[in-house]
VMD Tcl script that draws the C-alpha trace (Angstrom):
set ca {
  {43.59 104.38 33.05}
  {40.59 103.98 30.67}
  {41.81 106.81 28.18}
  {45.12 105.26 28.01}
  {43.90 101.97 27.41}
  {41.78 103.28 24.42}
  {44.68 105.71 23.24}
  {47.09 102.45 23.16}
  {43.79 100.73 21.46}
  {44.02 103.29 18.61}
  {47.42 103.11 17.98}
  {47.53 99.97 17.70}
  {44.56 99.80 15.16}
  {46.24 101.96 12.91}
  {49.26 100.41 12.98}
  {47.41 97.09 11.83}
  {45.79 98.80 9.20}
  {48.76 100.53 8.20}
  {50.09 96.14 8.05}
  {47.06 95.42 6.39}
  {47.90 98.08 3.38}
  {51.09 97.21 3.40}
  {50.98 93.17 2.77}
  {47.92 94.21 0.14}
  {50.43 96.58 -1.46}
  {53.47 94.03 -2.40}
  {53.13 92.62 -5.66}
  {52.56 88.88 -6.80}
  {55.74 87.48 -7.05}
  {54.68 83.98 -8.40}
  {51.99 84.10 -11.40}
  {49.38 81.85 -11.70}
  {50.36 78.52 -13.61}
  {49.67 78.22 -17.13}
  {49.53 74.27 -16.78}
  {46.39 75.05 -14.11}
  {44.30 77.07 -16.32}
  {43.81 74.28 -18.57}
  {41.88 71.41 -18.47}
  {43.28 68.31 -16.54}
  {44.43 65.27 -18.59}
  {44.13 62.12 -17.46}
  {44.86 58.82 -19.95}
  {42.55 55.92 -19.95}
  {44.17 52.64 -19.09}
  {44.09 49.21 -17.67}
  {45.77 49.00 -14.47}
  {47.08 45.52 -14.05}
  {49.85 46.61 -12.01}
  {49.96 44.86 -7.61}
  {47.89 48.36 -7.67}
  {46.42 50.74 -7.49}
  {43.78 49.20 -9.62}
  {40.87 50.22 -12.04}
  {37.99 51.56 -10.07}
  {34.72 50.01 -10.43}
  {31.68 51.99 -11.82}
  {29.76 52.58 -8.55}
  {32.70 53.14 -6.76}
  {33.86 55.94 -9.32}
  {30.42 57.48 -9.06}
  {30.26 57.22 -5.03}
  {33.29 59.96 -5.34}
  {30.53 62.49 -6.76}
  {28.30 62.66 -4.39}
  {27.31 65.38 -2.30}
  {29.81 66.61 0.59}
  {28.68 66.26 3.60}
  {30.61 67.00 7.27}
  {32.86 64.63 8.69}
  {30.85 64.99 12.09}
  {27.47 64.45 10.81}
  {25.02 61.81 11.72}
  {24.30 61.17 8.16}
  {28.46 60.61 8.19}
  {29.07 58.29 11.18}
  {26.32 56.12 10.11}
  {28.59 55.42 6.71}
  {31.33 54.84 8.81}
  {29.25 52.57 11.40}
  {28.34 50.57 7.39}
  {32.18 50.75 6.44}
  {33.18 49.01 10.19}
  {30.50 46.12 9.21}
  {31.85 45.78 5.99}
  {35.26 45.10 7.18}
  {34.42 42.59 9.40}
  {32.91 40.68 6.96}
  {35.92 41.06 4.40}
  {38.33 40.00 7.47}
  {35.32 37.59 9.26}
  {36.59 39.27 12.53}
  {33.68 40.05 15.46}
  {36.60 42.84 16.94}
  {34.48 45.45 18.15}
  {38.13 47.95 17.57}
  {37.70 47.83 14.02}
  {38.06 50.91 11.83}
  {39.63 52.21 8.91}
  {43.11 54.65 9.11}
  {42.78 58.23 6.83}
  {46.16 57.44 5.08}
  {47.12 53.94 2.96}
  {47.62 50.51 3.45}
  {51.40 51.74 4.92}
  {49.67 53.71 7.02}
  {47.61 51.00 8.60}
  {51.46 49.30 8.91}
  {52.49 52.75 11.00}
  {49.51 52.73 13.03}
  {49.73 48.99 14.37}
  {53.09 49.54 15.18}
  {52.99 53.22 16.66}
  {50.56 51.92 19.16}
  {51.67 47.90 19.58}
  {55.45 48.47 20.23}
  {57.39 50.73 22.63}
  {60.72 51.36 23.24}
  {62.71 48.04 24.18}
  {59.82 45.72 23.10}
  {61.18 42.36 21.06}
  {59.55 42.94 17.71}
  {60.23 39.79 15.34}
  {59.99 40.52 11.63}
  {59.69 37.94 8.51}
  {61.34 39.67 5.81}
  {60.96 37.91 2.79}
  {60.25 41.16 0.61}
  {59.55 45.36 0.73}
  {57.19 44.79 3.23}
  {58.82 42.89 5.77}
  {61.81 45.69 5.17}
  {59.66 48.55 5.91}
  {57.97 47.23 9.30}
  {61.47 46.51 10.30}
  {62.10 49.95 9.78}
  {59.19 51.45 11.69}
  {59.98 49.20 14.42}
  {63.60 50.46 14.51}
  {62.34 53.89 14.93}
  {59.96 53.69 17.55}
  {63.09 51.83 19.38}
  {62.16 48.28 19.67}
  {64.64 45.47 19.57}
  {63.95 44.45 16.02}
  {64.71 40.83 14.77}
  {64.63 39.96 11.22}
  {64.02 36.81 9.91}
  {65.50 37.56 6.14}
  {64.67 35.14 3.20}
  {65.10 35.96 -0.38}
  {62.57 37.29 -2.61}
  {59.56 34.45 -3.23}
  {60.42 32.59 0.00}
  {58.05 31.81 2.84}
  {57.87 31.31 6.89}
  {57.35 27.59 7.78}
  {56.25 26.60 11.26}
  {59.10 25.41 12.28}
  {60.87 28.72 11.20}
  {58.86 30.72 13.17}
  {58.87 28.54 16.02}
  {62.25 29.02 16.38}
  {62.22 32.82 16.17}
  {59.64 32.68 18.84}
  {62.05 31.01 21.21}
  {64.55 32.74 20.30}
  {63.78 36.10 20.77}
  {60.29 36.13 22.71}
  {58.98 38.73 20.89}
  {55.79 41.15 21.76}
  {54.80 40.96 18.38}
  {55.48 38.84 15.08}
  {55.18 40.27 11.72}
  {54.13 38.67 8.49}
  {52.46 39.64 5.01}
  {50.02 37.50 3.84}
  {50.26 38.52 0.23}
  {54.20 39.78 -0.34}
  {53.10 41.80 -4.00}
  {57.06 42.66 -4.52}
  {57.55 38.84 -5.51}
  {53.80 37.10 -5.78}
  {54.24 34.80 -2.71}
  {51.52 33.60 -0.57}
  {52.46 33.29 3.16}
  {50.64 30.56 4.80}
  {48.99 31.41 8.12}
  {47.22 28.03 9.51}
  {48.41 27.51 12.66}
  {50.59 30.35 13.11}
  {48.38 32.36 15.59}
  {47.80 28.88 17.61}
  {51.76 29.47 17.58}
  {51.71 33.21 18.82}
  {49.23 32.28 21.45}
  {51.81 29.93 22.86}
  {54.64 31.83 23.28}
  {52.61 35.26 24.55}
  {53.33 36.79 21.24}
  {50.94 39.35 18.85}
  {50.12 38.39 15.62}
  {50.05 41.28 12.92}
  {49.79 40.45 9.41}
  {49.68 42.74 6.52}
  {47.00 41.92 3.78}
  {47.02 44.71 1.55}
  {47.59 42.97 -1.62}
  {45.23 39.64 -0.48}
  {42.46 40.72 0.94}
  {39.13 39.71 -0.90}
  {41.63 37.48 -3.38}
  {42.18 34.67 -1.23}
  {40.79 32.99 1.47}
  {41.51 34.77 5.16}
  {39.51 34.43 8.58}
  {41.19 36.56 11.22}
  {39.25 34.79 14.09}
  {39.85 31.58 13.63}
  {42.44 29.53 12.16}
  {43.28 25.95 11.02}
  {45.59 24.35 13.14}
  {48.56 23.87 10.80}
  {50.39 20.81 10.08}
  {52.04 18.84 12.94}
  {55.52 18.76 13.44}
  {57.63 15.74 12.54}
  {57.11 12.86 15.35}
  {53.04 14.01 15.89}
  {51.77 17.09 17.60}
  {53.47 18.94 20.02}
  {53.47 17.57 23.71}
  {51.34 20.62 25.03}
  {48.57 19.64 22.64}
  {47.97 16.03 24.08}
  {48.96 17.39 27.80}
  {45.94 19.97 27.48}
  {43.39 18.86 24.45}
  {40.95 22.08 25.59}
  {43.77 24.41 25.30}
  {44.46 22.78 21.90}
  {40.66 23.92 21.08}
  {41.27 27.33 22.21}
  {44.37 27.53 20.30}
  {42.31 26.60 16.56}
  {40.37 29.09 17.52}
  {43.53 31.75 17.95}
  {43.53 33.66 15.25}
  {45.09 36.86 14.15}
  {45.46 39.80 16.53}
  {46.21 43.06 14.27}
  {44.95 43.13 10.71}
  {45.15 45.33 8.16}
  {44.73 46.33 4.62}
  {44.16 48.54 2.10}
  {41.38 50.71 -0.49}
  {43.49 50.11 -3.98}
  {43.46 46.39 -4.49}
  {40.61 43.80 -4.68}
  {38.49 46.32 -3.88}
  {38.50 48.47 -6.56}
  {39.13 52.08 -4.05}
  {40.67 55.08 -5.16}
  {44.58 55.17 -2.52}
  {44.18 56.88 0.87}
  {41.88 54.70 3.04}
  {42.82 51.40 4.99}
  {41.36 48.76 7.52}
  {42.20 47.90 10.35}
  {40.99 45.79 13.41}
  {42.38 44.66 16.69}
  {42.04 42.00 19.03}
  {40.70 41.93 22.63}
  {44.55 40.76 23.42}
  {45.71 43.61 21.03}
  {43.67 46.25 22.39}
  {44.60 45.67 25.79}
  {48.36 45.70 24.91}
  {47.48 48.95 23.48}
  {45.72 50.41 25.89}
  {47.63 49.57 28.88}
  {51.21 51.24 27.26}
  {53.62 52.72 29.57}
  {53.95 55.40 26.93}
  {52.24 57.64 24.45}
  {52.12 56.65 20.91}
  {54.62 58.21 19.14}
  {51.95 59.65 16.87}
  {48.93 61.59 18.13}
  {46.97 61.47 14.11}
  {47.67 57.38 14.52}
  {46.34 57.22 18.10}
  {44.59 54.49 18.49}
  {42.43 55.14 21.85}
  {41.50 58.39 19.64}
  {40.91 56.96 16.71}
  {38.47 54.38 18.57}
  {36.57 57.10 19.85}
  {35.77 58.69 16.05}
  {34.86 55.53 15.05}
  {32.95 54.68 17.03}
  {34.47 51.89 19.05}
  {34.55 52.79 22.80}
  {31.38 53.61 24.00}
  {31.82 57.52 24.33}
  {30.39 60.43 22.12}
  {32.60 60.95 19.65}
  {34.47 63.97 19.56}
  {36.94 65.67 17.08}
  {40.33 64.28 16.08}
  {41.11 64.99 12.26}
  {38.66 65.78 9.61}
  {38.30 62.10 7.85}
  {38.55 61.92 3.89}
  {34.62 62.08 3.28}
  {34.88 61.04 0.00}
  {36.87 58.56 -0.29}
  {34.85 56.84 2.69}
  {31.87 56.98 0.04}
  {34.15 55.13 -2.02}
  {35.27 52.42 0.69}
  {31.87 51.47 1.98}
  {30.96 51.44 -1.64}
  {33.50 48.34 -2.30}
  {32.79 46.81 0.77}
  {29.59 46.50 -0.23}
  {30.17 45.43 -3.91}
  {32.49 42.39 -2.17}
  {29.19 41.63 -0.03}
  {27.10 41.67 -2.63}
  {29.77 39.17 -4.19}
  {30.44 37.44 -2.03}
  {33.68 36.62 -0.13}
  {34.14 32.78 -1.18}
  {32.72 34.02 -4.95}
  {35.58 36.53 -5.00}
  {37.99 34.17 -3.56}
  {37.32 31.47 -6.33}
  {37.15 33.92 -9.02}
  {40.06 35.44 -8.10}
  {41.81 31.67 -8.14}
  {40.43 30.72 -11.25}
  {41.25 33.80 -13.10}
  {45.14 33.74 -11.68}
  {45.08 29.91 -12.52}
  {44.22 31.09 -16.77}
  {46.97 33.52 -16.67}
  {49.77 31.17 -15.52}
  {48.43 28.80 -18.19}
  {48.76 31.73 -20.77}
  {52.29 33.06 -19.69}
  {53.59 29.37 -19.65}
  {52.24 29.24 -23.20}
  {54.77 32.52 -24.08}
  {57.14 30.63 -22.73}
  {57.83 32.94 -19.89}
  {58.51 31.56 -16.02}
  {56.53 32.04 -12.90}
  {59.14 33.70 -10.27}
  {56.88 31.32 -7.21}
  {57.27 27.73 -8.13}
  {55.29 25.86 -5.70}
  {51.61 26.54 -6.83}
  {50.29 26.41 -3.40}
  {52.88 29.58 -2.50}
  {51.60 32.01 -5.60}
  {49.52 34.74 -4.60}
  {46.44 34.42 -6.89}
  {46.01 38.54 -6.89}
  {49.94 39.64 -8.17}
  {51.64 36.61 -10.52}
  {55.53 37.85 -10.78}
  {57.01 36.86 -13.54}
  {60.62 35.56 -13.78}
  {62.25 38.61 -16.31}
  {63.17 36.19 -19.34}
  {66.35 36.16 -19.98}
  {68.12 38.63 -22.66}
  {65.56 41.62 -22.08}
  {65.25 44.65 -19.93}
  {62.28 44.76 -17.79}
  {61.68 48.48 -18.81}
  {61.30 47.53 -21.92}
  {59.21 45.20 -21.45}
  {57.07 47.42 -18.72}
  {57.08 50.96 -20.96}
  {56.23 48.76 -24.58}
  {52.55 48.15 -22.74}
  {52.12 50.56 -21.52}
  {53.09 53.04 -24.68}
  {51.48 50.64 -27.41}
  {48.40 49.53 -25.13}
  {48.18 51.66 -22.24}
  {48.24 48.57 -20.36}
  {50.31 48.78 -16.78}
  {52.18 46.08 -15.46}
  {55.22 46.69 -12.93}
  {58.93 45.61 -12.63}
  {60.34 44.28 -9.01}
  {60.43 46.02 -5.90}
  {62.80 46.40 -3.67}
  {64.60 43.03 -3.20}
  {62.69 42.14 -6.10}
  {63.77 44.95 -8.09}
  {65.10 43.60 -11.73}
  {64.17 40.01 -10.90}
  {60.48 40.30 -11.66}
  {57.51 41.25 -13.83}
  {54.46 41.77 -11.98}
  {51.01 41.50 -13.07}
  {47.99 42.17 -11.28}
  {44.67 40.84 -11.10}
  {42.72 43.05 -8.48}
  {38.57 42.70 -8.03}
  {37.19 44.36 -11.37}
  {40.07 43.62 -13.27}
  {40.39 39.83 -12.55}
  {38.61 38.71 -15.58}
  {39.45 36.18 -19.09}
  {39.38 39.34 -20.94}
  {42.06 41.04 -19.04}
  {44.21 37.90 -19.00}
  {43.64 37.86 -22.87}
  {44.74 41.15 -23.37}
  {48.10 41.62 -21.38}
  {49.03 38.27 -22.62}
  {48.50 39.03 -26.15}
  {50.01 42.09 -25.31}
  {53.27 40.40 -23.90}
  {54.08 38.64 -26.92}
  {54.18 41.43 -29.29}
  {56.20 42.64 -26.39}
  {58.86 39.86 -26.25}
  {58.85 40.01 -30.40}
  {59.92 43.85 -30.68}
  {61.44 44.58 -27.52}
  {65.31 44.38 -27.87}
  {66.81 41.33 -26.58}
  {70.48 41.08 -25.64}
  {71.16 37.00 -27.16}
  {74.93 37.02 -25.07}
}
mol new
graphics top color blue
foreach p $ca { graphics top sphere $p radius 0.5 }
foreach p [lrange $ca 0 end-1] q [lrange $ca 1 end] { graphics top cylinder $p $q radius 0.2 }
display resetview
């Protein structure tokens, strides 16, 4: 029996030799590129696009540091800093708070592979690309999806969502705090009091607001009252009207590229007690095991246990996250937020002076980060977008989706939210509206 099995052990190693020679033998069928042995080119320009934006200094130098292991103490203690930090930039005390290897959309997938399952009501305010996408996602992990549609630049009142709430009794309600496709700021006083009441999940999408204008996940105002005086429940049960200013929202998230000046593939997140449980209780498996939350916990940090392998994190782009968290500390959040209103407030000033027309008209509804521009009429956006970028390497963006053609978008994003910048894409927009073509029909 022994000889055998070394006779058979033989043959077999020659034959994988003899493979070994063979796959060395075949010739390279692709040659090496000639674009890749040169040097890479990248242009220099000012990114005042809804993002990504211009990195800051420190940030762009964090991304040259040494490597280090994705498992090493040295590395969990930057993510322990990078959890801190974004409880300060969303003032939440949620112990499940993390940040998602992947974008801001990302972040979207993850609260929704792990909040919804199949036949869950999922309401949705679509009122741009971003209410259209979570729709989307919450199509395909086979919840009963409602959308509440409004056209590009519109907002959810009270009274709107209310009604949704009744409605449909949804699991969880979707808004975006900052739409960037049409520059419209979503109100959100009062509106987890709201979600409280009817048993519902808050999750709001801050990508493009975050660290631009003021947000407490926590705690919220309590909104206006409703025609007639607050509702009955309020006076029936004041301390439940306590606990209810105190409601805040229950999923959270963000992203790197905006206000804080990050290079793209990193995003926050945080949960909720109420959120977590719903999570953790599911009848189900997430449909995604890289978006897991209960894993994801666990390499971050956030249940307790030794953490233990899941994917290998981006190492250095977390350098670069905890580096703008810490440049928004050092800030300040209500700094940032006033210099990002200020700055926003100069540029509408200087646009109205070129005569053009902001797309949001109620000033309390613009989102001070991304101003959208109505297109003026007579000219092609395209034009409009490719002359700054050509003749002053200066990005701005057209619409997006419902938006798409209706709008010029300009962004003002941490670093870049300055007098300077304002001066220079404005004076950059006249020339712009002088020698672009212009159809006068």
């Amino acid at each position: 029996m022994l000889r055998t099995l070394t006779s058979v052990r033989v043959a077999l190693g020659s034959q994988a030799a003899g493979w070994v020679r063979t796959m060395a033998s075949h010739p390279l069928l692709v040659a090496p590129p000639e674009v890749l042995l040169k040097p890479i080119s990248v242009p220099r320009r000012l990114l005042l696009g809804p993002g990504p934006s211009n990195l800051a200094p420190r940030i762009l130098a964090a991304g040259g540091l040494k490597m280090i292991s994705h498992m090493h103490k040295e590395m969990y203690q930057i993510m322990d800093e990078i959890k801190q930090g974004i409880q300060y930039v969303f003032q939440t005390k949620n112990r499940l708070t993390l940040a998602i290897s992947g974008s801001g959309h990302c972040a979207l997938e993850a609260a929704l592979f792990n909040l919804l399952e199949p036949g869950d009501s999922f309401l949705v305010g679509v009122n741009g690309i971003w209410g259209e996408r979570a729709a989307e996602i919450g199509e395909r992990v086979g919840a009963h999806t409602h959308r509440m549609t409004k056209d590009p630049g519109g907002h959810y009142t009270l009274q709107e969502v209310e009604e949704g709430l009744a409605r449909h009794k949804p699991a969880v309600l979707f808004l975006t705090q900052g739409e960037s496709s049409s520059g419209v700021l979503q109100p959100l006083d009062g509106y987890g009091e709201l979600c409280h009441r009817y048993q519902c999940l808050l999750l709001v999408d801050s990508v493009a607001s975050l660290g631009g204008t003021p947000l407490h996940m926590d705690q919220q105002g309590e909104g206006p009252s409703p025609p007639g005086g607050p509702a009955p429940w309020t006076h029936q049960k004041p301390g439940l009207l306590r606990a209810a200013r105190r409601r805040g929202i229950d999923v959270l998230y963000s992203g790197s590229q905006k206000v804080l000046n990050a290079p793209p593939g990193t995003a926050l997140i945080s949960f909720s007690d109420k959120a977590r449980d719903k999570v953790y209780a599911r009848k189900t498996k997430p449909y995604s095991f890289y978006l897991d939350l209960k894993l994801l916990a666990n390499i971050w940090g956030c249940d307790d246990k030794p953490r233990t392998y899941h994917h290998t994190t981006p190492v250095l782009s977390l350098y670069g996250l905890r580096e703008s968290l810490a440049l928004i500390a050092e800030e300040g959040l209500e700094n940032s937020w006033r210099r990002h209103r200020e700055i926003a407030s100069y540029l509408h000033r200087r646009l109205r002076e070129l005569g053009l027309q902001l797309f949001v008209r109620d000033p309390a509804l613009r989102l001070p980060t991304v101003t959208a521009v109505a297109v003026p009429a007579g000219y092609d956006w395209r034009d409009i977008v490719n002359y700054l970028l050509d003749r002053f390497s200066i990005e701005i963006a057209g619409g997006l989706g419902p938006s798409l053609g209706k709008v010029l978008r300009i962004g003002l994003l941490g670093c870049n939210a300055s007098r300077e910048n304002v001066d220079r894409v404005t004076q950059a927009l006249k020339e712009a509206l002088q020698c672009c073509p212009r159809n006068k029909l």
